[in-house]
C-alpha positions in Angstrom: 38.7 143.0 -31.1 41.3 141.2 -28.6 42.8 144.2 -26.6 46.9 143.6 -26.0 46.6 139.9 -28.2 47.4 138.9 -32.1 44.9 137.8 -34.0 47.3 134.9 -34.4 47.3 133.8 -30.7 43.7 135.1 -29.9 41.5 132.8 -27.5 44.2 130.3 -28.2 44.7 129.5 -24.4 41.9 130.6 -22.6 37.8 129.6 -22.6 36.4 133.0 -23.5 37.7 134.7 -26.5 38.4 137.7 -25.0 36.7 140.1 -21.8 33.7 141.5 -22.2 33.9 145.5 -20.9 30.9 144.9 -18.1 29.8 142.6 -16.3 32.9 140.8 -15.7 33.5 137.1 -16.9 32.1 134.8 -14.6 34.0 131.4 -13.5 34.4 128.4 -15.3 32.2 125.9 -13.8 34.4 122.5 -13.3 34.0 119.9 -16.8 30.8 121.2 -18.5 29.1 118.6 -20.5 30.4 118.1 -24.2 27.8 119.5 -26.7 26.4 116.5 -29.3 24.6 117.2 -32.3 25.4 118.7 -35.6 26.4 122.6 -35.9 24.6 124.6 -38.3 26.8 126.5 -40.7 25.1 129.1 -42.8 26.9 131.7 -44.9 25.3 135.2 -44.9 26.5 138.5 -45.5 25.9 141.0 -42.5 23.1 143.9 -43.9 25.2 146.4 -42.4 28.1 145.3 -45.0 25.8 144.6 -47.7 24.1 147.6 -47.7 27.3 150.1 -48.1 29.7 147.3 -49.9 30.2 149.2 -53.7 28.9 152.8 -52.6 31.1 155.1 -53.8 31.6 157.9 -51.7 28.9 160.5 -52.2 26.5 157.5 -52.2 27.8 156.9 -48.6 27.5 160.4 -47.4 24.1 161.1 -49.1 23.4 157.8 -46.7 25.2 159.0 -43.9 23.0 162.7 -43.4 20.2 160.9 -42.8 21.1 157.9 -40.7 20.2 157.3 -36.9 23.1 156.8 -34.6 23.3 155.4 -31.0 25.6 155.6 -28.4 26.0 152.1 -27.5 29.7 151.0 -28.1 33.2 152.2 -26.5 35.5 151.9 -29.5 38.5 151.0 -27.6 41.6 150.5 -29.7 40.9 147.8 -32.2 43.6 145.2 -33.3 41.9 145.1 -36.3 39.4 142.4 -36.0 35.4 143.5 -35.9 32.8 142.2 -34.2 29.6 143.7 -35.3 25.7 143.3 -33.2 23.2 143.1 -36.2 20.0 143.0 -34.4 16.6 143.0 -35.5 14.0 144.7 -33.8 10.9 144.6 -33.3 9.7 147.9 -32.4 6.8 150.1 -33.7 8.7 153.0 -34.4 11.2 154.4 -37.2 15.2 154.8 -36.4 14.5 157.8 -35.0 12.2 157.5 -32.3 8.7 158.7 -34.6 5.4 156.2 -33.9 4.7 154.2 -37.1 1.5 155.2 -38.7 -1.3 153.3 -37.8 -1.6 151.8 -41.5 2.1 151.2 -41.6 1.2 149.1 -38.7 -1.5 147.3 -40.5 0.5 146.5 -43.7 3.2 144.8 -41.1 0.4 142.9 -39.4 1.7 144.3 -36.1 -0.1 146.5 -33.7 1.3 150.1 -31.7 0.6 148.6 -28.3 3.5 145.7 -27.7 6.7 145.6 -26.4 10.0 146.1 -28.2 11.4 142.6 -28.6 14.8 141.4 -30.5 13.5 138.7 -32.9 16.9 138.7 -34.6 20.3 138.6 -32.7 23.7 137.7 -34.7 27.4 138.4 -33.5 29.9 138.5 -37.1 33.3 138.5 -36.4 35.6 139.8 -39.2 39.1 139.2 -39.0 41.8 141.5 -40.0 42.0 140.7 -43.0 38.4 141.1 -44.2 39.0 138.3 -46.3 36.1 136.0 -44.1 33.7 135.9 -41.6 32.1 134.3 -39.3 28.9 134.3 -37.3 26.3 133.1 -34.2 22.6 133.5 -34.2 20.8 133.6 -30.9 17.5 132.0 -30.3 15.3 134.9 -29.2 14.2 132.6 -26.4 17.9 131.9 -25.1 17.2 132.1 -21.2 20.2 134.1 -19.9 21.7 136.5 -17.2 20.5 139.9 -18.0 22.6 142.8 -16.5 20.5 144.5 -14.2 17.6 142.6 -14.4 18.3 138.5 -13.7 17.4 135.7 -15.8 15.3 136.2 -18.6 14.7 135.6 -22.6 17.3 137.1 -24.3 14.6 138.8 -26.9 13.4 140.7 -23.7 16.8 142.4 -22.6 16.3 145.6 -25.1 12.6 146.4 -23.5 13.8 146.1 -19.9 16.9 148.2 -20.9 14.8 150.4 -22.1 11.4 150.3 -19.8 14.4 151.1 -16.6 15.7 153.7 -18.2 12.3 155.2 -19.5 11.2 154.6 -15.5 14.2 156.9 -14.3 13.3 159.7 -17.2 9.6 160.3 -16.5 10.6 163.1 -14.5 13.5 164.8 -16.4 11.5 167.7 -17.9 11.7 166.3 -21.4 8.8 166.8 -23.2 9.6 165.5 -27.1 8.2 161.8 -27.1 10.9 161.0 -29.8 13.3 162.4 -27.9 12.5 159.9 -25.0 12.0 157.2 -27.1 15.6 157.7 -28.2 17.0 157.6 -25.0 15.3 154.6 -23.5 16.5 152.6 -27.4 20.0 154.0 -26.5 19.8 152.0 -22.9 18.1 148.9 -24.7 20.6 148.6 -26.9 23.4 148.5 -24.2 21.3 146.3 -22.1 21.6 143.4 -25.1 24.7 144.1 -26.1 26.3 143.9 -22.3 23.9 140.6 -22.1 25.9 139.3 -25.4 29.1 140.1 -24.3 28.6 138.5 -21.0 27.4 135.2 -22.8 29.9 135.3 -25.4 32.9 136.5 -23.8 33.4 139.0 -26.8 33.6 143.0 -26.7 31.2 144.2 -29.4 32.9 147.0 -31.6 29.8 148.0 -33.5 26.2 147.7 -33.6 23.5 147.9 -36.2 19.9 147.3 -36.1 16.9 147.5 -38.3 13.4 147.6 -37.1 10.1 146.2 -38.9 9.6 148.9 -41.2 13.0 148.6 -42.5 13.0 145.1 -42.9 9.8 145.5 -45.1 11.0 148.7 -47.1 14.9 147.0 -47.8 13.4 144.1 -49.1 11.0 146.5 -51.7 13.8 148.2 -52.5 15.8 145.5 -53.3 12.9 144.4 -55.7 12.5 141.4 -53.6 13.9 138.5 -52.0 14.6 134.7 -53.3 13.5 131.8 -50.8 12.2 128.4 -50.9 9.8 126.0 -48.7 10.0 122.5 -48.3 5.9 122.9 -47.4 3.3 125.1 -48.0 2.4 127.2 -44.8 -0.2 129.3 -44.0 -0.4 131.2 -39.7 -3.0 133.6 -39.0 -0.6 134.7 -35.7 2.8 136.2 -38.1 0.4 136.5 -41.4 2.3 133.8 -43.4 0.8 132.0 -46.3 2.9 131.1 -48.8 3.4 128.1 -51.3 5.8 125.3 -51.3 8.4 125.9 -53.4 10.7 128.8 -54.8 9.4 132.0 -54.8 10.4 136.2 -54.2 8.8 137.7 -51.2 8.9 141.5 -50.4 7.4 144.0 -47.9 5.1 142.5 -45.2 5.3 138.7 -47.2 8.8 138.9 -46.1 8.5 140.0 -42.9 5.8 137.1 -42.3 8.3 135.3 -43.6 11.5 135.6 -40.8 8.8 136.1 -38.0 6.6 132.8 -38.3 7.7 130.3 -35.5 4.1 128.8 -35.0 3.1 125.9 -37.4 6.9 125.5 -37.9 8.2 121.5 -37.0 10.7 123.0 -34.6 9.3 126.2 -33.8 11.5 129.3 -32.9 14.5 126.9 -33.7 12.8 126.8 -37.2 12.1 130.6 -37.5 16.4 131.4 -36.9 17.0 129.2 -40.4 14.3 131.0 -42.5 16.0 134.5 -40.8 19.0 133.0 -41.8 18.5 131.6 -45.4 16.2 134.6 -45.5 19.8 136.9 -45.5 21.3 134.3 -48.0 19.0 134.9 -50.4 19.4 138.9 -50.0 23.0 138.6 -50.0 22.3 136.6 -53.3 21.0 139.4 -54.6 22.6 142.1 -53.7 26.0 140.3 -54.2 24.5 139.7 -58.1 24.9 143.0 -59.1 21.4 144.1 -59.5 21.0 146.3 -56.6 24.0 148.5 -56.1 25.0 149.0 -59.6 21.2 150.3 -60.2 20.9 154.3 -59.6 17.2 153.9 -59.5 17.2 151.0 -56.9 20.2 152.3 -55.4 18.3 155.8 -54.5 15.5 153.8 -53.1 17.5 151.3 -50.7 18.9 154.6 -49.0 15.9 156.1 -48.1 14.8 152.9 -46.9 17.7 152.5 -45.0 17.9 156.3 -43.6 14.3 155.2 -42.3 15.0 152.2 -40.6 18.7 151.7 -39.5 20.5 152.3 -36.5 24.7 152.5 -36.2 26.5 153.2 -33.0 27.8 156.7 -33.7 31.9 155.8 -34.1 31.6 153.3 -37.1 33.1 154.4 -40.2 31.3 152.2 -42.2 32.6 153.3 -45.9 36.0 152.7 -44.5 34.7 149.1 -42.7 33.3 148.0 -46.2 36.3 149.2 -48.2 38.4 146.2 -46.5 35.4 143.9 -47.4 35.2 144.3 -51.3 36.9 140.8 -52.2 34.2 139.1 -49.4 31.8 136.6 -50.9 28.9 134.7 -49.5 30.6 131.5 -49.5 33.5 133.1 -47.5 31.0 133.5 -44.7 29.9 131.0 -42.1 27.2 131.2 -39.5 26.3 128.7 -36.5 23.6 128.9 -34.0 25.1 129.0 -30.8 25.0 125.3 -28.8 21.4 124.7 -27.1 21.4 122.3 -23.8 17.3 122.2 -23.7 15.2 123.7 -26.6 12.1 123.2 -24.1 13.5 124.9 -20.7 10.7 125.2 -17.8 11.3 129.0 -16.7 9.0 131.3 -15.0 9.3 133.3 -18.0 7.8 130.1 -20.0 9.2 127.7 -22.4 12.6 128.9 -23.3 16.1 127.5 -24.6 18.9 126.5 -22.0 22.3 127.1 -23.3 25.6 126.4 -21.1 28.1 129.5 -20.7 30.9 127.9 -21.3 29.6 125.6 -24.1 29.1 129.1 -25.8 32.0 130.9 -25.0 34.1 127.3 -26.6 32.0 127.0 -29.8 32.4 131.0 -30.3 36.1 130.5 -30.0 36.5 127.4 -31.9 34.9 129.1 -34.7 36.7 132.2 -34.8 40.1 130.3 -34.7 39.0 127.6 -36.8 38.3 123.8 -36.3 40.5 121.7 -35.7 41.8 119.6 -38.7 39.9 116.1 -38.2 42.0 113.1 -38.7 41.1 110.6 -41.3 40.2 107.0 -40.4 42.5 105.0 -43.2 45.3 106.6 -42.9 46.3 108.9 -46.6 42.6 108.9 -47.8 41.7 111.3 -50.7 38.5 111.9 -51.8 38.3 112.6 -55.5 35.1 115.1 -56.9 34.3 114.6 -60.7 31.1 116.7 -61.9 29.0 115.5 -64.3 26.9 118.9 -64.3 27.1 121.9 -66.4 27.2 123.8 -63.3 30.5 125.5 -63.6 33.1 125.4 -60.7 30.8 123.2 -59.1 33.4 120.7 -58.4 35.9 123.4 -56.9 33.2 124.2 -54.4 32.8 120.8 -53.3 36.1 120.2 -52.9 37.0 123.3 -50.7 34.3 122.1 -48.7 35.7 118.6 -48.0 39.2 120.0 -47.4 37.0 122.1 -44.6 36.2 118.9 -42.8 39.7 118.2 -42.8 39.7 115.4 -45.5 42.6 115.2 -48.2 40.9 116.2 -51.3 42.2 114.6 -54.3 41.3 115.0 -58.4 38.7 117.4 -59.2 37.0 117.5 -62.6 34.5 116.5 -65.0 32.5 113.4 -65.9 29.9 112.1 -68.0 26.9 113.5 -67.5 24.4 111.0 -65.4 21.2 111.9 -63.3 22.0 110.9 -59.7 24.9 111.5 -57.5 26.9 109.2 -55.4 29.8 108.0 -53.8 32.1 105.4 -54.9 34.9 103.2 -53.2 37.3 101.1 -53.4 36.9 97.6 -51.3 37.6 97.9 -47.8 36.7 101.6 -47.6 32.7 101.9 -46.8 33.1 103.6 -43.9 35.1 106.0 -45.2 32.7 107.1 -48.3 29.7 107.1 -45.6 31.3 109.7 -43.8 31.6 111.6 -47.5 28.0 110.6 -48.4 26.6 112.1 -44.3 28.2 115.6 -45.2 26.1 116.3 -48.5 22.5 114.6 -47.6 23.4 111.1 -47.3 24.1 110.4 -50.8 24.0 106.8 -52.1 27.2 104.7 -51.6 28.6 102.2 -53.6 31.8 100.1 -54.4 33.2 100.9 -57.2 35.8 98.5 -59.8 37.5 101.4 -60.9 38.4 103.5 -57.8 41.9 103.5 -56.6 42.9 102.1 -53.7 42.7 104.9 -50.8 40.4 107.0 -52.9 36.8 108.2 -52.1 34.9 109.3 -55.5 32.6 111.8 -55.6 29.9 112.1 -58.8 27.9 114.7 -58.8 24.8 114.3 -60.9 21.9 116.7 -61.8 20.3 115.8 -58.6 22.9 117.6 -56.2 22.6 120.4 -54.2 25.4 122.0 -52.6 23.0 123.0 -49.5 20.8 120.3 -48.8 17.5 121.1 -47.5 17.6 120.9 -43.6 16.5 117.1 -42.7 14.7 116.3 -39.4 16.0 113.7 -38.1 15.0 113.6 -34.0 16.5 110.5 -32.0 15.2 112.8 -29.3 12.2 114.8 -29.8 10.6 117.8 -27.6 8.2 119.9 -28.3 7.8 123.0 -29.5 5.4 126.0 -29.5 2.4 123.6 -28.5 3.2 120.3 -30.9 6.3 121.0 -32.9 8.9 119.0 -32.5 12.4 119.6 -32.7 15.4 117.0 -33.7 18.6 117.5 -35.2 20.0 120.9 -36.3 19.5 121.5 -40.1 22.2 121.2 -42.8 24.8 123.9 -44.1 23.2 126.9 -46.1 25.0 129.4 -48.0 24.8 132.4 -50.3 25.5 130.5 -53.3 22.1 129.3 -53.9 18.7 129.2 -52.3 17.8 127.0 -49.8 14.5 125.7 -49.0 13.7 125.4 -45.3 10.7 124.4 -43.2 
């Protein structure tokens, strides 16, 4: 929400996209250095709008009597764009402030005695509209200015939050432990979300969080989740051991899942895709029909999420997911924020330098939309012919090259042949490289056939709309004791699933 702005002219002419409420905006520092590297795009559906999109209204208030609530946004007047907190916590008790049960604990491969970290952090911004979204993930070790508290991991800004405000309460005469437990969540929670808002430049309308028991009970209520692995992996430290491959994990196999960052090529870098593809793959499902049009799994996901969820206390959310019933996965894009040094020297250990101001421009250039990227020769159009029987496979492909700013030209069918590639016309190679780098690096050729100016895309029964993320390091660091870490992996949306590291 821009206070006093149109959505139209929003963060048009200015660095951040609009003032966070507290601390104020710092500075800009004088020509920061130009981010290189690929973006990584990946369409998800926020939980929060997942989890209510379809409820019809006594579903929503059956939900609603049982549901934790926080006092953690201001709900100023809203232009009509929402920027939602979906965090993931790592804490040992439910949404409302009870201990987890030793064997609950066990089943999660977690223990009562550790601190309440944020292993998952992601900003959505949905415009007016409700038509789109789009969204940054924060790398839990993101070394950056904590309200309050200095410099520290971003994962760490919830427990110091809380551990201040649990310091100033010891002597308040409260006796319930839940009771206290709420209140020093309640100050965690504002502690991150001032520490995102200061980072971002954006004022956070509404928050939502699960915790580890959640996670675990969604994803059984859901009757599990799809995901894939380009290796098998097995880590004693998150409990993961799994098989290469596709497969459905559920309960503490998912968990393990979204929290392994050892063994991983690229570590913690590696863990924010799997969380990431990890939500594709549930908005997959839930999107497909299975879940909220099922009474029996229906019933079960709200008690799961009555367990486990926490909204700020002002969010309609049946209204909020009324304006999102025509949103797709595809319609949803999600970057990691820019990283300056995956392998920062801090006192707080190895942790990922970002830039301020390289934030606060990719946040804006996302919400506004990128620029539309010239062509090099001139009226260029690149032509996509499937020879699938994937339906509307085609379509997609094109949308996504007019996204990149490229004249799209015939779409249609083909005869069917095994391998995809990219033909051109002579004189054009460059051109059709740049085609061939935005879906894996398919094979380029010259073709006889192709029209002068034209690109042509085949798609054979060897293409995938998401590629698997490719590691390709011209400069390597390492990682979590020996992974190493290279380019950021390619786009992933809800549309299929993709298999990750």
């Amino acid at each position: 929400m821009v206070r006093g702005e149109s959505s139209r002219d929003r963060g048009r002419n200015r660095p951040p996209q609009r003032r966070p409420r507290t601390p104020p905006v710092r500075a800009r520092r004088p020509a920061p250095r130009k981010r290189h590297g690929a973006k990584t795009a990946l369409a998800v559906l926020s939980a929060a709008t997942l989890l209510v999109t379809g409820y019809g209204w006594s579903n929503y208030r059956d939900l609603q009597q049982g549901m934790a609530t926080s006092k953690v946004t201001e709900h100023a007047t809203s232009d009509g764009a929402t920027d939602i907190l979906l965090v993931g916590a790592d804490s040992r008790t439910d949404a409302h402030g009870n201990p987890l049960p030793d064997d609950v604990l066990a089943e999660l491969n977690t223990s009562a005695n550790e601190a309440t970290l944020t292993d998952s952090i992601i900003l959505l911004h949905i415009p007016d509209d409700g038509s789109s979204a789009v969204g940054f993930s924060f790398p839990r070790d993101t070394f950056v200015d904590i309200p309050g508290h200095g410099q520290h991991k971003i994962n760490s800004a919830f427990s110091r939050g809380k551990d201040s405000a649990t310091a100033a309460t010891d002597g308040s005469g409260t006796a319930d432990p839940a009771e206290l437990e709420r209140r020093g969540a309640d100050a965690g929670r504002q502690t991150l979300l001032s520490t995102v808002e200061e980072l971002t430049g954006v004022s956070v309308d509404h928050y939502a969080e699960v915790n580890l028991l959640g996670f675990s009970r969604i994803t059984e209520s859901v009757g599990g989740v799809p995901v894939c692995l380009n290796q098998p992996v097995s880590d004693e430290l998150s409990g993961a051991d799994f098989s290469a491959g596709e497969q459905t994990v559920s309960g503490g196999e998912a968990l393990a899942f979204v929290r392994q960052r050892h063994g991983l090529p690229r570590g913690d870098l590696d863990r924010v895709v799997r969380q990431q593809a990890f939500l594709a793959g549930l908005t997959q499902k839930m999107l497909s029909g299975g879940v909220l049009a099922n009474p029996g799994k229906l019933s079960d996901l709200i008690g799961s999420l009555q367990q486990s969820i926490v909204l700020d206390d002002g969010w309609d959310v049946f209204s909020f997911a009324q304006r999102l019933r025509g949103l797709a996965g595809g319609a949803v894009r999600f970057s990691t924020i820019p990283i300056e040094d995956p392998a920062y020297p801090t006192p707080d250990g190895e942790a990922v330098k970002v830039d301020t101001d390289e934030v606060r421009d990719a946040v804006n250039q996302a919400i506004e939309g990128p620029a539309p990227q010239a062509t090099s020769g001139g009226d260029l159009a690149v032509d996509v012919l499937n020879t699938t029987e994937r339906s509307g496979l085609a379509q997609r492909v094109g949308t996504r090259i007019e996204d990149e700013g490229l004249a799209l030209g015939e779409t249609g069918n083909a005869p069917a042949r095994d391998t995809s590639v990219v033909r051109h016309a002579p004189g054009s190679d460059e051109q059709a490289a740049r085609v061939a780098a935005m879906f894996g690096d398919l094979d380029v050729e010259e073709g006889a056939g192709v029209p002068p100016g034209h690109v042509q895309v085949l798609l054979g029964a060897d293409f995938r709309e998401h590629p698997a993320p490719r590691m390709a390091p011209p400069s390597k660091v390492q990682l979590d004791g020996g992974g190493e870490s290279g380019q950021e992996p390619a786009t992933i949306t809800a549309d299929d699933v993709p298999c990750v590291n």
